[in-house]
N, C-alpha and C positions, 0 to 999 in steps of 0.2 A: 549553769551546766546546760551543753545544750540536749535538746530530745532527742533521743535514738533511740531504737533497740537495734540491739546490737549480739555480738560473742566472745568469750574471751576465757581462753581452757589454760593461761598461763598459774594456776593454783590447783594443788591436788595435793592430799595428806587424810592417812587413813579414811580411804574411802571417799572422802567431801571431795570434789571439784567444781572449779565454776564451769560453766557455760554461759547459756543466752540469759541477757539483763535488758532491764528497761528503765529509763532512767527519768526524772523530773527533776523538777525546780522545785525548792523551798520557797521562795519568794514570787512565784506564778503558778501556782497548781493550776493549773486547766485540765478539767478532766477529759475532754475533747482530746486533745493531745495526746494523752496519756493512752487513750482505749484507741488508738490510733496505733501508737507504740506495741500496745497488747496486739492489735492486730497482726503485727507481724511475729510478734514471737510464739503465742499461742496459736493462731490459728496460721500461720507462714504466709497471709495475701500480699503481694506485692503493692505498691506504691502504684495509683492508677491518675496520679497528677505526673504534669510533666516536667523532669527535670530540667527541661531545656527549655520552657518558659511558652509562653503564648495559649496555653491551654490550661482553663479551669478545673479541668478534675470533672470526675464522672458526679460530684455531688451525691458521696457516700465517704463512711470512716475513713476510707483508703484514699481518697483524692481530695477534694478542697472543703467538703463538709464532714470536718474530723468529730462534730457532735451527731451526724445521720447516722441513718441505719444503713447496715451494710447494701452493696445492691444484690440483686437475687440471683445471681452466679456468682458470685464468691458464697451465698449461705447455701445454694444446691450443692456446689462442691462439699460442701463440708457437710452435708446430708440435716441440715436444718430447715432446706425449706423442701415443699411437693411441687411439682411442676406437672403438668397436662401437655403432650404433644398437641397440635390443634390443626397442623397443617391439612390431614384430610377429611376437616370434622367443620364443614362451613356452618355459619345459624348464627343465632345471638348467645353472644358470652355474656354471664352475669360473675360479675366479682363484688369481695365483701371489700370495703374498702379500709377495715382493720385488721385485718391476715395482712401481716407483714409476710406469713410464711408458707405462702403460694401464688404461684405464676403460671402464667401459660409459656409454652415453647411455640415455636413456628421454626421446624426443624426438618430441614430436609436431608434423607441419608446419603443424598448422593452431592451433597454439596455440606462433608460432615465438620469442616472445622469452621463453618460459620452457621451463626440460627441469630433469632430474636426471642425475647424474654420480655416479656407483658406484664404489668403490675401498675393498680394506681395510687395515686398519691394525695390525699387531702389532707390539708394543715393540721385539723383539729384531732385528726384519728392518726397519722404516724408521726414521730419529731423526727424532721428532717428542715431544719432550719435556714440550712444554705440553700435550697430549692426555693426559688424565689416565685412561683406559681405553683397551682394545683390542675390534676386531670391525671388523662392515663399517662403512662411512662413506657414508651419502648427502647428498649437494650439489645442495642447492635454486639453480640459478640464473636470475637475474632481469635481464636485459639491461638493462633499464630504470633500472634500481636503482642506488644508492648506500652502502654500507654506511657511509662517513663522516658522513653526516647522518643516520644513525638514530637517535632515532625520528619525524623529521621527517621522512624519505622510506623507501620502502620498501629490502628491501637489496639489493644485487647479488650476493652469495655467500653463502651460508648453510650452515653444518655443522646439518644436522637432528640435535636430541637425541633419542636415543630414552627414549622412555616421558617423556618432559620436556615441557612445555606453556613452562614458563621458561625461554627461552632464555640470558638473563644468570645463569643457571648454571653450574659448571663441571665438573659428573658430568654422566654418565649420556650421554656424546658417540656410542660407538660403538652398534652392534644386535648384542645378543646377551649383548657379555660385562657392557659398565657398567648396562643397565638392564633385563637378562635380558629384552630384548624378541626372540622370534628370528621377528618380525614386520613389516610394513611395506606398508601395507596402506590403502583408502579407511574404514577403521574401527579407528584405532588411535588413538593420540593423542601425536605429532603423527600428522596422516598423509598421505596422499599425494596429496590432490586438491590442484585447481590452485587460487594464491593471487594472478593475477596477469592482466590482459590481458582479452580477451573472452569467457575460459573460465573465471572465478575464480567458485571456490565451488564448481563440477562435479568429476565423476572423474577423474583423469586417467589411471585404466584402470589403473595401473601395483599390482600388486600381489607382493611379493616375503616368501615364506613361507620356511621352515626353512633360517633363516639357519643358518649352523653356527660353532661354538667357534672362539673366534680361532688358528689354527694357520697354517703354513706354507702349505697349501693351503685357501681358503675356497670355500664354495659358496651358494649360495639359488634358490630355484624361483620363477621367474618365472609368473604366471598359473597355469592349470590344468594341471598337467603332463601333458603327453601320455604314452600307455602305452608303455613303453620299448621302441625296434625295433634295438638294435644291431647294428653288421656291426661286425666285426671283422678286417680281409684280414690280419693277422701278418705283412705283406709289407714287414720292416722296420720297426714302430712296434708299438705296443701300440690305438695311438686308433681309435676309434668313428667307423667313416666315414660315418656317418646323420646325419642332423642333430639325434639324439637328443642326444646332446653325452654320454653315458656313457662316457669313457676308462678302461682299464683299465690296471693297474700293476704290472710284473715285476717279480720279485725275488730275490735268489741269482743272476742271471744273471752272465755272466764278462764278458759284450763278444762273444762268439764265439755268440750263439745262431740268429743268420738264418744260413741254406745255403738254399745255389742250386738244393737238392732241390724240387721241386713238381710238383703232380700234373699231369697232362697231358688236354687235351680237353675246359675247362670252359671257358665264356664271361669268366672272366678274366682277365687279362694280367697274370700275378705272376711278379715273378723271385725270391723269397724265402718262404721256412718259418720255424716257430718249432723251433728242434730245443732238447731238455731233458735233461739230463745225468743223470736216474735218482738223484741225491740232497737237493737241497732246491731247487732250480728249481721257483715257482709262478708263475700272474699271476691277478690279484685283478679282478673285472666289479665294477661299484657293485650293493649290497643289492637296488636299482631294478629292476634288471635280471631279466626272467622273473618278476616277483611276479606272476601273474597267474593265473585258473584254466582258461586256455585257452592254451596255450604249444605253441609247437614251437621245439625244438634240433636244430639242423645244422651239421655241421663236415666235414673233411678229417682222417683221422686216418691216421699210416703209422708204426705201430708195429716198433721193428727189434726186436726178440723178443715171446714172448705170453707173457705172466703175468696173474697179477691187478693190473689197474691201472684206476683211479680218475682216465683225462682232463677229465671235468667232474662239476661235485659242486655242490649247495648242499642239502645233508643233515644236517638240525640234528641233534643228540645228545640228542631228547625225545622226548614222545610225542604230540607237538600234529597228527602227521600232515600237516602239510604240507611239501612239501618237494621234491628229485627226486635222482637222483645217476645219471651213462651210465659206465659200466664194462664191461671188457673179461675174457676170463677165458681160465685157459691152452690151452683148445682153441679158443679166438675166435671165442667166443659175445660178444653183445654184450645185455645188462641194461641194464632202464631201470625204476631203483625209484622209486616213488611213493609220498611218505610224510616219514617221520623215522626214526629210531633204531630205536623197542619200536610203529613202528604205521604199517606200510608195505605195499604189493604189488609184489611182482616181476614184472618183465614181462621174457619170454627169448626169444633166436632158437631152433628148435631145435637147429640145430646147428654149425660155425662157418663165419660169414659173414666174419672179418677175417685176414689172410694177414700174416705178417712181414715184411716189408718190401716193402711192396706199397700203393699209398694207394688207400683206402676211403671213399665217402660216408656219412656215418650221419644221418638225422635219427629223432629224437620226437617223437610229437605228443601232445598229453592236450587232454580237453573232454569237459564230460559224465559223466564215472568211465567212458572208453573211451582207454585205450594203446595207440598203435601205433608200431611200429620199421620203417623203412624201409632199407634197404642199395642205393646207389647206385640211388638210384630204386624202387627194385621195393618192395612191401610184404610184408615176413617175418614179422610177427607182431602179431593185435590182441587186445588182453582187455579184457571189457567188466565191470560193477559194479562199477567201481573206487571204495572208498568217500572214500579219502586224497584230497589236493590238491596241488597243485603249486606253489599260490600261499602263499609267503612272502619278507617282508620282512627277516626275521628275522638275516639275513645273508647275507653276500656271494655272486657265486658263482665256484667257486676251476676253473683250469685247471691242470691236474700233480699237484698233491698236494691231498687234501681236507681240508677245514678241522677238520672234529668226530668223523667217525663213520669209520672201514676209512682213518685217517692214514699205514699203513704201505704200503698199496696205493698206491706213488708210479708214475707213467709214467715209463717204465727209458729207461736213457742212450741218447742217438740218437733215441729216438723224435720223431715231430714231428705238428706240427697248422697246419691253415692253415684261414681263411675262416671264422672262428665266426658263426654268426646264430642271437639269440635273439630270439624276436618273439612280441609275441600273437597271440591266436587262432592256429588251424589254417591253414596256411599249404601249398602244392603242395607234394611232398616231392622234388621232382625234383633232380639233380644239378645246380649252379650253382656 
């Protein structure tokens, strides 16, 4: 028998009548097939392969991979998945790469029966089997459109191939890993202008850069990325409450690391700390963060003893001179070095500004080869011909234990930190 869902109102008696059926084979159960079949009767999607031959299907239930998951406008329609508009929201996107059931839009209203639909794709975290690469996935869709009649009409679903101009191909599906494109872009090929409606042929503005490696967590920079301004409140989560979107990521933690300890008399309303056990407790800011050659850092720090300790750090192990790292030291002085490893300047309070367990403001500023160290407001120390920089990308920037350079200087057990803000330029150095 062959596979269809189908209808047929030719039976009716006391009440029973058929309708819509779906049928298989006794001797080939495929369930692919089958939940393909359902597809249509249950949820009504059309057929997004082409009847007329020469094109592979969008590479979901509906078109040639009858075992994938549906793609993400047919489950938006059906209000199973969440979508994000994004078009006037540029920065870096972070997605999980096991939510099947959220995407992003790139949707503009004035160009309303066409957008894009962003979601990524890696083997191990979704089954989509006929996707014959991993990375991100963008979805051209075309309200108008029909993908059953192609190439007679234009389509309604589309899997953009990256770096592919052919779409009746079957590489090169995802950005980044199949067609090492980690681009997406009004000058790429394919690319991102509009192919449809009163805007076809123009930009459609959407430009999405350094895509990243198909992993569990994917990312890509939307437009011009703006200079990174994170807050950080530690007030139970790790996330970036700016709208920079720079989350950052604990690790070695137990589960026990917020206490109800917090500083008192600052404009805001936290009932939680980050407190660190003094042996492999760090949290990781994105590379993004502070690359800049005008930075100021500011935090809460309430050290329960003084040692030498390393709370924030992005201190490469070279001699490239860019760099910065805020350390504490055992009479509680507080350093603020500028530089890298073999080609740095120290900048020092003179003498100790931080108390054991007692919480303390500290911010840095740098601009111009001029450092200065503020302690709960007040200004304690500036040095000016500073030849070093601040600005690198080079790597991350680590809170607890430093990444490359003074790794044994860990911030000791109990101690804690709350309210990180790392932002460009010079910034008031006032307690907040």
């Amino acid at each position: 028998m062959w596979y269809h869902a189908g209808g047929w109102n030719g039976f009716s008696a006391d009440g029973v009548h058929t309708g819509r059926y779906c049928t298989d084979t006794a001797n080939d159960l495929n369930p692919g097939t089958l939940i393909h079949e359902h597809g249509h009767m249950a949820a009504e999607w059309p057929d997004t392969y082409s009847y007329i031959g020469g094109e592979p299907g969008t590479w979901c239930i509906m078109g040639g991979g009858y075992t994938d998951l549906p793609n993400p406008y047919f489950l938006y329609e059906n209000g199973w998945l969440d979508a994000e508009n994004i078009m006037d929201i540029p920065g870096l996107k972070t997605m999980n790469s096991s939510d099947a059931f959220f995407a992003y839009f790139y949707y503009d209203p004035a160009q309303p029966t066409e957008f894009f639909m962003i979601r990524p794709y890696v083997t191990s975290l979704m089954y989509c089997p006929s996707i014959p690469d991993q990375g991100m996935t963008f979805w051209r869709i075309n309200t108008q459109g029909d993908n059953s009649q192609y190439p007679n009409t234009d389509r309604h679903i589309e899997l953009v191939h990256a770096n592919n101009v052919d779409t009746n191909k079957t590489t090169n599906v995802c950005f980044k890993e199949g067609g090492l494109l980690d681009h997406f872009t009004p000058y790429t090929t394919p690319s991102t202008n509009w192919k449809f409606g009163a805007k076809s042929g123009q930009q459609s503005g959407m430009e999405a850069t350094d895509i990243s490696a198909a992993g569990p967590t994917m990312t890509f920079m939307l437009g011009t990325p703006p200079q990174a301004a994170p807050y950080y409140p530690l007030n139970g989560s790790f996330n970036d409450s700016s709208a920079s979107g720079y989350h950052a990521t604990g690790y070695n933690f137990s589960g026990s690391q917020w206490s109800t300890d917090t500083f008192k008399g600052s404009y805001f309303d936290l009932s939680q700390s980050l407190q660190f056990d003094g042996v492999d407790d760090y949290v990781v800011c994105p590379a993004a963060v502070s690359g800049s050659n005008d930075l100021t850092i500011a935090f809460w720090v309430k050290p329960e003893i003084l040692e030498a300790m390393t709370p924030l750090d992005k201190f490469p192990a070279d001699s490239s001179g860019a760099g910065w790292s805020v350390q504490l030291t055992p009479d509680g002085r507080v350093l603020f070095l500028v530089g890298s490893q073999s080609n740095y300047t120290e900048v020092a309070t003179f003498g100790p500004v931080c108390e054991a367990n007692r919480w303390t403001h500290v911010a840095c500023t740098y601009s111009g080869g001029t450092a200065k160290i503020f302690i709960n407001g007040a200004i304690r120390m500036v040095k000016k011909g500073i030849t070093q920089s601040t600005n690198t990308t080079a790597l991350e920037v680590r809170m607890g234990i430093a990444s490359q350079v003074n790794t044994d200087r860990i911030y000791q057990d109990g101690g804690r930190c709350s309210v990180l803000q790392c932002l460009p330029g010079v910034r008031s150095a006032q307690r907040n």
